[in-house]
KOLNURO-671474 format. One line per field, with one value per residue (C-alpha): residue number from 1; residue in three letters; chain; x, y, z. Coordinates in steps of 0.001 Angstrom, whole numbers, plus 500000, padded with zeros to 6 digits. Last residue first. Layout:
N
nr: NUM	...
rest: ALA	...
kette: A	...
X: X	...
Y: Y	...
Z: Z	...
***
This chain:
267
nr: 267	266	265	264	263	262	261	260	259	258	257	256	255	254	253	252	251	250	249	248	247	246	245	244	243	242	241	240	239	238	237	236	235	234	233	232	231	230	229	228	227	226	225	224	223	222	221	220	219	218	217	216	215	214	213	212	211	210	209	208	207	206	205	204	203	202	201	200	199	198	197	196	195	194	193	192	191	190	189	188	187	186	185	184	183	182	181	180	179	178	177	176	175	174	173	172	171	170	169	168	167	166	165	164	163	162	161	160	159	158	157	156	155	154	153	152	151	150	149	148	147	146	145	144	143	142	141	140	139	138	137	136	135	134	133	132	131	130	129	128	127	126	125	124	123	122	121	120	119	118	117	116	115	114	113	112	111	110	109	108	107	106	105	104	103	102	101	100	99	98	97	96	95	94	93	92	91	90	89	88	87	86	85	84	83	82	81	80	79	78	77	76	75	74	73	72	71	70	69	68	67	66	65	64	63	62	61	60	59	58	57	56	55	54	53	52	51	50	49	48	47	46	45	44	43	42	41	40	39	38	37	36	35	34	33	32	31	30	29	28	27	26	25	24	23	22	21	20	19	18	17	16	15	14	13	12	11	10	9	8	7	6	5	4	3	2	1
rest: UNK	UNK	UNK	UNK	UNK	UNK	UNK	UNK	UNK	UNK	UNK	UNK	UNK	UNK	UNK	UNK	UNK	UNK	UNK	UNK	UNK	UNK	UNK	UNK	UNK	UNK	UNK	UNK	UNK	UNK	UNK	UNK	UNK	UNK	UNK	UNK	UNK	UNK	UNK	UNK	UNK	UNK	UNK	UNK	UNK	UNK	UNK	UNK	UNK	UNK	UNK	UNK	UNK	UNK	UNK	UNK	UNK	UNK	UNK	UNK	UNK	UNK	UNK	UNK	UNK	UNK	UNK	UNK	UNK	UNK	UNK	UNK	UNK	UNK	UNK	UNK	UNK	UNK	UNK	UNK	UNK	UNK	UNK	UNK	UNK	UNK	UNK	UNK	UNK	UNK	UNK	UNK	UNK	UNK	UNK	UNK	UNK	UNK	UNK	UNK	UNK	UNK	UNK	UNK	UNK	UNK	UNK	UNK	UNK	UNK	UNK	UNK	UNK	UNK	UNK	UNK	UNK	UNK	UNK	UNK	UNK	UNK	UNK	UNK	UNK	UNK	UNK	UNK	UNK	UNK	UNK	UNK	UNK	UNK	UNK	UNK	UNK	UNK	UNK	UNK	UNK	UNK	UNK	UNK	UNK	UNK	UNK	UNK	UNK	UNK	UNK	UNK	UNK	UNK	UNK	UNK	UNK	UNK	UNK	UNK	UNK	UNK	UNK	UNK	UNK	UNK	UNK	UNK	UNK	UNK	UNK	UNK	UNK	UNK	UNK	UNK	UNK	UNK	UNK	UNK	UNK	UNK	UNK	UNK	UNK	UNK	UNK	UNK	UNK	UNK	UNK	UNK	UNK	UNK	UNK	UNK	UNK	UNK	UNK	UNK	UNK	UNK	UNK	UNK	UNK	UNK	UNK	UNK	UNK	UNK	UNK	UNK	UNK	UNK	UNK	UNK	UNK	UNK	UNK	UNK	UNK	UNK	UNK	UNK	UNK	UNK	UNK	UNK	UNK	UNK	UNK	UNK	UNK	UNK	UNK	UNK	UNK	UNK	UNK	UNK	UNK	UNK	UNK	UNK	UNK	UNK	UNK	UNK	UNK	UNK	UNK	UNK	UNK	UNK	UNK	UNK	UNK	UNK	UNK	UNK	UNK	UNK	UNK	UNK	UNK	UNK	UNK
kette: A	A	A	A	A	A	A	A	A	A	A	A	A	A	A	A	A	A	A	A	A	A	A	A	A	A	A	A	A	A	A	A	A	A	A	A	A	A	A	A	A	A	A	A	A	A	A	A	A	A	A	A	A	A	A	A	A	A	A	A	A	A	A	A	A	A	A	A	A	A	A	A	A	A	A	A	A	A	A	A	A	A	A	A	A	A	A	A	A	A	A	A	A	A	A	A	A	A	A	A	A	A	A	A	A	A	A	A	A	A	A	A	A	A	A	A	A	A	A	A	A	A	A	A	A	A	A	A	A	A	A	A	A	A	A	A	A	A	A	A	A	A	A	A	A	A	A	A	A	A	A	A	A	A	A	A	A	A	A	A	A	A	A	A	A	A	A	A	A	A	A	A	A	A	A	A	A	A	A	A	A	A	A	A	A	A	A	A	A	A	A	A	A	A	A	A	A	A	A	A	A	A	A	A	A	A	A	A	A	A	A	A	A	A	A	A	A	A	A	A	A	A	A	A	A	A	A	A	A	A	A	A	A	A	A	A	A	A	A	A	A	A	A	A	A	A	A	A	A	A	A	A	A	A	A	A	A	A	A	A	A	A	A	A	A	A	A
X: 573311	571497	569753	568833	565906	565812	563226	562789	563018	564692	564208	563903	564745	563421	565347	563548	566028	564106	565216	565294	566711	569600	569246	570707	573919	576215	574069	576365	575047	577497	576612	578806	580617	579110	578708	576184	574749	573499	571986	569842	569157	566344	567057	565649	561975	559382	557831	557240	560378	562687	562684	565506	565114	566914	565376	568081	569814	570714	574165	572357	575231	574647	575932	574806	577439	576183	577881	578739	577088	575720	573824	574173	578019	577353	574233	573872	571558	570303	569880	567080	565643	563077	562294	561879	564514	563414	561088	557341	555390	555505	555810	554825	556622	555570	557610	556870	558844	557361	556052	552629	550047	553514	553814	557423	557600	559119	558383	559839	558951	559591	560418	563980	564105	562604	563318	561049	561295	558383	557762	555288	552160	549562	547160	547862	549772	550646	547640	547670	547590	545885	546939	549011	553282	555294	555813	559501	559141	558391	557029	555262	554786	552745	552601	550417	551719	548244	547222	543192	542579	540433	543568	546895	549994	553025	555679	556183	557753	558161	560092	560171	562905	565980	564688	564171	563354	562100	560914	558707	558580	555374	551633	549206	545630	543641	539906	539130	541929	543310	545884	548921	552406	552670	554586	557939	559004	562095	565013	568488	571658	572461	574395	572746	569733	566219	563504	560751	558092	556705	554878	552638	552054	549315	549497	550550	554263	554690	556988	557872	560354	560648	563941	564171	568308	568236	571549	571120	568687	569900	567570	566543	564897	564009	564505	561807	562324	560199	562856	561546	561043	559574	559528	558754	559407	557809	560785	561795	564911	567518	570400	574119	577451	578805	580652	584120	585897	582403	583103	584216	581195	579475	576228	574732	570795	568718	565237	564377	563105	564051	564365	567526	568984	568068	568717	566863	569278	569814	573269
Y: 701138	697769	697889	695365	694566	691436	689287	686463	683159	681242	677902	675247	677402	680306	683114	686023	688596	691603	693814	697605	699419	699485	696912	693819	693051	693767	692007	688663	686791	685462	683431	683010	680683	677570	674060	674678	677512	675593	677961	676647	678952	680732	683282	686907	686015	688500	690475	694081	695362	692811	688854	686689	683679	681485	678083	677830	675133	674580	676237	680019	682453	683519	685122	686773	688828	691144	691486	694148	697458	697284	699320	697314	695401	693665	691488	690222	687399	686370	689050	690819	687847	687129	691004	691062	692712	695936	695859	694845	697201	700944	702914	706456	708425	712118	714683	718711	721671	724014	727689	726660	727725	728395	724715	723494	720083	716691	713415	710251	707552	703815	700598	700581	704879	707199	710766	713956	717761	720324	724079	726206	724515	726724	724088	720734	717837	714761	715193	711781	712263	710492	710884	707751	708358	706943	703344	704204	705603	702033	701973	705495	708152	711122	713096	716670	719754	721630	725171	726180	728695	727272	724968	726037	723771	723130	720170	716699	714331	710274	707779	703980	702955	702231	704413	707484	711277	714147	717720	720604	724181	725243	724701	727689	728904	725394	725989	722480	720786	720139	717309	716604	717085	719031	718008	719236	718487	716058	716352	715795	715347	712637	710693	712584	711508	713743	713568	716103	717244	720307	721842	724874	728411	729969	732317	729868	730938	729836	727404	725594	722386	718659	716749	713229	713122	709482	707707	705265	706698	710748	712660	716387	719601	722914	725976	728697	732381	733517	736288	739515	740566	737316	735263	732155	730022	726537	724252	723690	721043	723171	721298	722839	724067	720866	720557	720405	719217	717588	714394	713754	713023	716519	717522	720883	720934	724038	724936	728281	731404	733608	737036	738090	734886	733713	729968	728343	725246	721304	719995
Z: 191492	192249	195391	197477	199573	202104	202669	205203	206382	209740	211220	208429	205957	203395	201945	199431	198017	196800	194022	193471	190620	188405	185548	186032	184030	186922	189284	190739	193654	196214	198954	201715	204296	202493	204187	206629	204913	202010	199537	197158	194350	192276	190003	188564	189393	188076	191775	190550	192075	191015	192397	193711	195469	197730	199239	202790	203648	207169	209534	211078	211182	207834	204487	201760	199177	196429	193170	190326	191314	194905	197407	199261	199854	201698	203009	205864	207249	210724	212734	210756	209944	212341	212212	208236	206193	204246	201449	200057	201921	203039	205920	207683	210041	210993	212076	213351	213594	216237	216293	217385	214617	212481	211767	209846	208423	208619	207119	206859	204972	206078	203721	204213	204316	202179	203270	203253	203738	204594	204068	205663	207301	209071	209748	207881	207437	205708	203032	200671	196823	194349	190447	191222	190351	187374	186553	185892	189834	191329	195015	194187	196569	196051	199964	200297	203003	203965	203815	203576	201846	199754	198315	199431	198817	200433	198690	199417	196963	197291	195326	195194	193049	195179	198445	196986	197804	196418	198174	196667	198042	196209	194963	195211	194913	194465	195246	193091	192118	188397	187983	190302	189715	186582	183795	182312	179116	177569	178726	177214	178359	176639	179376	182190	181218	182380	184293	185006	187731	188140	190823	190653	191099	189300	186589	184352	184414	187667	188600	191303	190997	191350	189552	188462	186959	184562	184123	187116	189778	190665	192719	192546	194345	193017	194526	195849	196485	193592	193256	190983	187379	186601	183323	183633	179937	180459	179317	182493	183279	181361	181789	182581	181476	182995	185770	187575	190615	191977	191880	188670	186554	187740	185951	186761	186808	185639	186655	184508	185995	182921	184273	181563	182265	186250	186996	189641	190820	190902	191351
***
C-alpha cells in the first residue's frame, strides 16, 4: 500500500507492508528521503508494484523547486530503501513532472506520468523489458495537447495506455507492444500452460501427438534447460522453478507442425 504521508508537513512517500492479506500492516517505509515540506496538499499519490521481495514505487515530489518524478525500490524483507532518483535527466524548458503510473508484466515495467516542458503538456512512456537492468534515459511521448493524468498496464507483450484530454473533454487509449513474449498465433491453440504465474512448477501440455525440441531461456535469452517432449506418448510436461529466481522466462517449443514461445512468470 503506497501513500503520501503528512508529519508535521513532511510530504514523504510511505508504503505499508501487509504479509497477511491485508488484516494488518506494518508501521510503514519511508520511500523519499528528499525532505518536502509543504504547508498545503500537492494532491498527487504515488504509485507501486511488488516483483519478489523488492516494492518499485513512482512518486512526485517537489522539494527542488520543481516538481518531479521519483523512482525507488525497496525489500520488503529488510525493509529498507535506499534513495530516491529522478526519472529522467535534465530537459530543456521543463516546468513540471507529476501523476506517475507503474506497471509490469513479469519484469518488463513501464511508468507514465504528465509533464510540461515549454509549455507545452504531453504524457511521456520509459519502459524497460527487464527492470533489474533499470530503465533507458530516452523517453517516448504517448500523448499530447491538453493532457491531465494518464494510467498504464503491461499486458503479454502489449502496453496499454489511457489518458484524460481537456482539448475535447474525452478519455483517450493507445496500445502499443513489445517483443520477445506472449504465445505466438500458430501456437496459441496448441499449448497450455498452468499454472502462470507460477511458484514451484509449471505444467505444458498439447493436443498436437509429435515430439517437440523444448527450451527454456530467462529474460535476456541464457538457457535454463533443454528437453524433448514427446507429446504422443506424454499427457504433460512438467517443469519445476522453485529455485529460479522470480522473473520472466520464455519457453521455446519446436515440432514438425507446430512451434512457438510462451512467457512464464516465476512469482
Amino acid at each position: 500500500m503506497s501513500y503520501r504521508d503528512n508529519f508535521s508537513n513532511l510530504r514523504d512517500t510511505w508504503v505499508g507492508v501487509s504479509n497477511d492479506g491485508g488484516v494488518s500492516f506494518t508501521d510503514g517505509m519511508d520511500m523519499d528521503q528528499t525532505g518536502w515540506i509543504l504547508a498545503s496538499c500537492p494532491s498527487s499519490g504515488p504509485d507501486a508494484i511488488i516483483l519478489g521481495d523488492t516494492i518499485y514505487s513512482v512518486f512526485m515530489n517537489g522539494e527542488s523547486g520543481v516538481d518531479r518524478v521519483y523512482f525507488n525500490n525497496a525489500s520488503m524483507v529488510a525493509m529498507s530503501t535506499g534513495p530516491s532518483t529522478l526519472m529522467t535527466g535534465s530537459i530543456a524548458g521543463l516546468t513540471v513532472q507529476n501523476y506517475p503510473r507503474i506497471s509490469n508484466f513479469g519484469n518488463a515495467v513501464a511508468v507514465v506520468w504528465k509533464q510540461t516542458v515549454s509549455g507545452a503538456n504531453e504524457i511521456p512512456i520509459l519502459f524497460t523489458y527487464d527492470i533489474e537492468d533499470g530503465f533507458s534515459s530516452v523517453y517516448e511521448i504517448v500523448a499530447t495537447e491538453s493532457v491531465v493524468s494518464a494510467d498504464v498496464v503491461l499486458g503479454d507483450g502489449e502496453i496499454h495506455v489511457v489518458w484524460q484530454n481537456n482539448t475535447d473533454g474525452k478519455v483517450k487509449y493507445r496500445k502499443g507492444t513489445f517483443p520477445g513474449a506472449g504465445i505466438t498465433k500458430s501456437a496459441a491453440s496448441t499449448f497450455r500452460i498452468s499454472p502462470n504465474p507460477s511458484s514451484y512448477t509449471w505444467s505444458l501440455s498439447t493436443d498436437v501427438r509429435e515430439i517437440f525440441n523444448v527450451t527454456l531461456t530467462d529474460a535476456k535469452g541464457a538457457v535454463i534447460l533443454e528437453r524433448c517432449f514427446d507429446a504422443s506418448e506424454n499427457a504433460e510436461l512438467i517443469i519445476e522453478n522453485k529455485d529460479l529466481p522470480f522473473g520472466t522466462y520464455f519457453l521455446n517449443l519446436e515440432g514438425k507442425s507446430v512451434s512457438g514461445s510462451i512467457s512464464l512468470i516465476r512469482q
